[in-house]
C-alpha positions in Angstrom: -31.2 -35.7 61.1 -33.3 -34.7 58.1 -31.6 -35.8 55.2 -32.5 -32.6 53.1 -30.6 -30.6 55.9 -26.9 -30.9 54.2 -28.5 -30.0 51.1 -30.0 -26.5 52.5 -26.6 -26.3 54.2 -24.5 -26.5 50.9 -27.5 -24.3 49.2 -27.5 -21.8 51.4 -23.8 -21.5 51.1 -23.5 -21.4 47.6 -25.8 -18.1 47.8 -23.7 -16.6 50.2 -20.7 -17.7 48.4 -22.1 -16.5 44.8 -23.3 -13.1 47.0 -19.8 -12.2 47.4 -18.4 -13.0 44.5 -21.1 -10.3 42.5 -20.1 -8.0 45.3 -16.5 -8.8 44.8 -17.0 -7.8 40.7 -19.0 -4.5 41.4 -16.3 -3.6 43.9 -13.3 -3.8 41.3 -15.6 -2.7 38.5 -15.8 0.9 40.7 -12.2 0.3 41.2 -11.8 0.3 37.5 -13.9 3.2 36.9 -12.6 5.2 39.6 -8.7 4.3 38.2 -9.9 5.4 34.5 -11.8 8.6 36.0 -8.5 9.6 37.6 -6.4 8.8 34.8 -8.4 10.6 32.1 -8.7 13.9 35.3 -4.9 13.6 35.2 -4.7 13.9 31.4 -6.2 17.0 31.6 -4.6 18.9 34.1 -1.5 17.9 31.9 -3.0 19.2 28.6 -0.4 20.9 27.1 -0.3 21.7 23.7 2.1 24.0 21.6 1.3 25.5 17.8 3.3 27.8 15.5 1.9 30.1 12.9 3.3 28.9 9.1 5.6 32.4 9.7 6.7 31.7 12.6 4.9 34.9 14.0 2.9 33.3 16.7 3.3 30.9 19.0 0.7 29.1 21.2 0.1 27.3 24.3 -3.1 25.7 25.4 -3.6 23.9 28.5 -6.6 22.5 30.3 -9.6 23.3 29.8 -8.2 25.1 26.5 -7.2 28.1 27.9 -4.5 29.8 26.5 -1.9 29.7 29.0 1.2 31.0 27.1 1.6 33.4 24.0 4.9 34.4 22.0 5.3 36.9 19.4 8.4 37.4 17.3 9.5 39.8 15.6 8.0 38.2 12.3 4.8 39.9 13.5 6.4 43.2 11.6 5.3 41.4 8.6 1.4 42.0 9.6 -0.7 44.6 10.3 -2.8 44.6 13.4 -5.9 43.1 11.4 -4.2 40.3 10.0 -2.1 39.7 13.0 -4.8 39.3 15.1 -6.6 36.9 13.1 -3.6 34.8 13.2 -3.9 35.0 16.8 -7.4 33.5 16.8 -6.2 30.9 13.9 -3.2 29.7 15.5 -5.5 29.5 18.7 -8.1 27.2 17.6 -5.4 25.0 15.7 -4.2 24.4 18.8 -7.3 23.9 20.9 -8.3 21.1 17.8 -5.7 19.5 18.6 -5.9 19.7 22.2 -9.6 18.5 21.8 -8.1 15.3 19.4 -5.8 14.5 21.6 -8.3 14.1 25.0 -11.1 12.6 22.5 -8.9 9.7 21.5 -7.6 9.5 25.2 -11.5 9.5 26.1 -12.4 6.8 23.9 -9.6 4.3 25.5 -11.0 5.4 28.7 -14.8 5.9 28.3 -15.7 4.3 25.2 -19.6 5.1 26.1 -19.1 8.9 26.0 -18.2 10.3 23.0 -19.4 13.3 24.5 -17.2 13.9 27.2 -14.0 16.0 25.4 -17.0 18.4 24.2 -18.0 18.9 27.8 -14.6 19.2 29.2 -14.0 22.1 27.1 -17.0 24.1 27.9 -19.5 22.5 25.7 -23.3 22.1 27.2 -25.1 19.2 26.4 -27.9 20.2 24.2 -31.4 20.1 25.6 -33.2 16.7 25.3 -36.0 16.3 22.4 -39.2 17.2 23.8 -41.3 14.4 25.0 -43.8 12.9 22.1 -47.2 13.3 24.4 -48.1 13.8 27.9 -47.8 10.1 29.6 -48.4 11.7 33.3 -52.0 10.3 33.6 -51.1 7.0 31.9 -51.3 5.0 35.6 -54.4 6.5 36.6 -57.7 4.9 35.7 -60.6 6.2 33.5 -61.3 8.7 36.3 -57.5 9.6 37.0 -58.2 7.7 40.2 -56.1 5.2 40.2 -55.1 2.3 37.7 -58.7 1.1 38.0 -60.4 3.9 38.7 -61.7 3.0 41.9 -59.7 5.7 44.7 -57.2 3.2 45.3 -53.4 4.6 45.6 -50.2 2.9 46.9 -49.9 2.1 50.7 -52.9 3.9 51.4 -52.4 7.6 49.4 -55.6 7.6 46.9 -54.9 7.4 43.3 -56.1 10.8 43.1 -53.2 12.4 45.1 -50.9 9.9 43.7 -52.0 11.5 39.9 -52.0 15.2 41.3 -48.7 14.2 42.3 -47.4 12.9 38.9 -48.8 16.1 37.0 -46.7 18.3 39.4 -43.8 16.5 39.3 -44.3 16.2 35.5 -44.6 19.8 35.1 -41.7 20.7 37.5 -39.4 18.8 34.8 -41.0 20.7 31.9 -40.5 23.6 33.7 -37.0 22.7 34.2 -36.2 21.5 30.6 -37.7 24.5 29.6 -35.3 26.7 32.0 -32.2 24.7 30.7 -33.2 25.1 26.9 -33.9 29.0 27.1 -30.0 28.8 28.8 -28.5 26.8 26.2 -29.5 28.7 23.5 -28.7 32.1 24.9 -25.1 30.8 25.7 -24.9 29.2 22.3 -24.8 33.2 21.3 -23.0 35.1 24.5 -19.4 36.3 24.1 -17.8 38.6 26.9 -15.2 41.6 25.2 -12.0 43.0 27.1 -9.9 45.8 26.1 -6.7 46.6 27.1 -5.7 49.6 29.2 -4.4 51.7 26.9 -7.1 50.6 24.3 -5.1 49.5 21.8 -6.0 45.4 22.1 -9.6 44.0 22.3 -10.5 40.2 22.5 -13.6 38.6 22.2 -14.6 35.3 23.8 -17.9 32.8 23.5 -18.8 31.6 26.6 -17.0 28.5 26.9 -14.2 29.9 26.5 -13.6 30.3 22.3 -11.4 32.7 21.4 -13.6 34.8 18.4 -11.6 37.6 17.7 -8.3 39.5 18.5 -8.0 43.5 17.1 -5.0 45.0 17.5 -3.8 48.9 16.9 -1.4 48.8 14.7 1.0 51.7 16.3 1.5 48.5 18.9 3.2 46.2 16.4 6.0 49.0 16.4 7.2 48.1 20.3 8.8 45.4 21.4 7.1 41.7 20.7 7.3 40.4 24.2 5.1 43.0 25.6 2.7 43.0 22.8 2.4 39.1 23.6 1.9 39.6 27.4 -1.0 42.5 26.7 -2.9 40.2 24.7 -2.5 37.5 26.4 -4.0 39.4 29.7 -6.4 40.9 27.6 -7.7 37.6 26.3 -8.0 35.6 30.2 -10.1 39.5 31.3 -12.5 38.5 28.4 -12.3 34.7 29.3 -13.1 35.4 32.7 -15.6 37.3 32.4 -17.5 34.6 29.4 -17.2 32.4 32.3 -18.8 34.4 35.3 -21.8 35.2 32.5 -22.3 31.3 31.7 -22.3 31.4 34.9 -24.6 33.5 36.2 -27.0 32.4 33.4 -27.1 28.7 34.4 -27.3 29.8 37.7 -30.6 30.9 36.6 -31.2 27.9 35.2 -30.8 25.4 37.7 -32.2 27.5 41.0 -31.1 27.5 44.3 -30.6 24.0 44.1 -26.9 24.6 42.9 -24.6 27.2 43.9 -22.8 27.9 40.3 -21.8 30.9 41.2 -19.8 30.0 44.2 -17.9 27.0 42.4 -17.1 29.3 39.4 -16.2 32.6 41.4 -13.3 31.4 43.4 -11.0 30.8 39.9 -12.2 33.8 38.3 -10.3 37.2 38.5 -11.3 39.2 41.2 -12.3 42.2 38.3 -13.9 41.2 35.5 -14.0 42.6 31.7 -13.8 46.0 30.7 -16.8 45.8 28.0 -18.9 43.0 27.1 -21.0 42.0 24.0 -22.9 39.4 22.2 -22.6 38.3 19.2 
C-alpha cells in the first residue's frame, strides 16, 4: 500500500471535517440573526408608548410604526383655545413618538449594532440618496479602443470586448437612471404632507409623509362639547390624513422603482378604503 495513502486519507478528512464545521457556524450565525430579526419585529408590534401634556389636557398613545393609536382629552382642554390646543396635540405627539423612537434605537443597537439607521427606517424614514459617483469608471476594463482589456476584440467566454463594454455603459446608465429616479422621490417626499378635515369641518390635521403629525387646528365652538368625542374626531381625522400621506409616498415611490415592485399593492391593503378629504404640501 502506498505509504502516503493514510496521509491523503486523514487529509481529506480533515477538509470534510473543517467543511462542516464552517457550515455548522454560518448555519447558527443565520440562526442568530434570524432570532434577533424576530425579536427586534416583535418589539415593534409591541411599541407602546403613553405621554401626558404638563396639564393634564392630553393624553397620548403611540404604537408601531408611530402611529397614534389612542387619544384622550379631559376636561382641562377648557383651559385652551382651539389654537393652542391643537398644538399641544402635535407636541404631546412627537414627545411621544421621541420616545418611542429612543426606546427601539437602543433596542436596535443591542440587536443590530451595524445599523444605526434602522429605527429611522422603521418609522418611515427613506434612506437618503447615495453621493453621486466621483467619475465615470464604466470603460475602465476596456482597452484603448473600448475593446477589451487589451484592446484586441477579446471578451469573456467568447462575447467581444466590445459587447461586453456596450453592456457596461447600459447597465451603468440604467443605475444612474435609477439613482436619479429614487433622488427626485426622496426629495419630493422630504416636502409632501396629506390634509384631512373632519365632517363637520371643524378639525383639520396635517401629516408628512411618513407619517409626522405637523399640525392639528381645531374650531373652537368644539371645545364646548364633551371631551371624549372631541378626542375620537381628531383622532379619526388624524389616521384620514395619515392614510392618505401614506398611499401618496406610495404612489410616488411606486414611480420610482417601476414595475419591478408592486408598492401600491403592499401599501393598499392596510390603508382605509377612502382616503383624505383635502390634501397639501407644505
Amino acid at each position: 500500500m502506498d505509504g502516503t495513502f493514510p496521509f491523503r486519507t486523514g487529509t481529506v478528512a480533515r477538509n470534510r471535517w473543517g467543511d462542516m464545521a464552517d457550515g455548522a457556524t454560518t448555519a447558527a450565525r443565520q440562526r442568530r440573526v434570524l432570532a434577533a430579526a424576530t425579536e427586534f419585529g416583535a418589539a415593534i408590534g409591541a411599541t407602546r408608548v403613553t405621554v401626558e401634556s404638563p396639564d393634564g389636557a392630553v393624553v397620548v398613545t403611540v404604537g408601531p410604526g408611530n402611529a397614534v393609536v389612542d387619544l384622550t382629552l379631559t376636561r382641562r382642554i377648557r383651559q385652551h383655545d382651539g389654537r393652542s390646543l391643537g398644538a399641544l396635540i402635535v407636541s404631546t405627539v412627537r414627545t411621544a413618538v421621541d420616545r418611542a423612537t429612543q426606546e427601539l434605537a437602543a433596542r436596535a443597537r443591542e440587536l443590530a449594532p451595524d445599523r444605526p439607521d434602522l429605527p429611522g427606517l422603521l418609522t418611515g424614514a427613506l434612506p437618503a440618496p447615495p453621493a453621486p459617483r466621483s467619475g465615470d469608471t464604466t470603460g475602465a476594463a476596456a482597452g484603448p479602443t473600448g475593446t477589451g482589456a487589451a484592446g484586441t476584440g477579446g471578451g469573456a467566454a467568447g462575447v467581444p470586448g466590445d459587447e461586453l463594454a456596450a453592456g457596461a455603459r447600459r447597465l451603468s446608465a440604467e443605475a444612474d437612471r435609477q439613482l436619479d429616479a429614487y433622488a427626485a422621490a426622496w426629495e419630493e417626499l422630504e416636502v409632501l404632507t396629506a390634509t384631512a378635515h373632519s365632517p363637520d369641518g371643524g378639525v383639520t390635521a396635517v401629516v408628512r409623509a411618513g407619517g409626522a403629525l405637523e399640525r392639528v387646528e381645531l374650531h373652537g365652538s368644539l371645545l364646548r362639547g364633551e371631551p371624549a368625542g372631541l378626542a375620537a374626531l381628531v383622532l379619526a381625522t388624524v389616521h384620514r390624513a395619515t392614510a392618505e400621506a401614506s398611499r401618496r409616498m406610495a404612489e410616488r415611490v411606486q414611480q420610482a422603482v417601476g414595475p419591478r415592485l408592486d408598492v401600491m399593492a403592499l401599501v393598499t391593503p392596510h390603508l382605509p378604503a377612502e382616503g383624505a378629504d383635502e390634501e397639501g404640501r407644505a
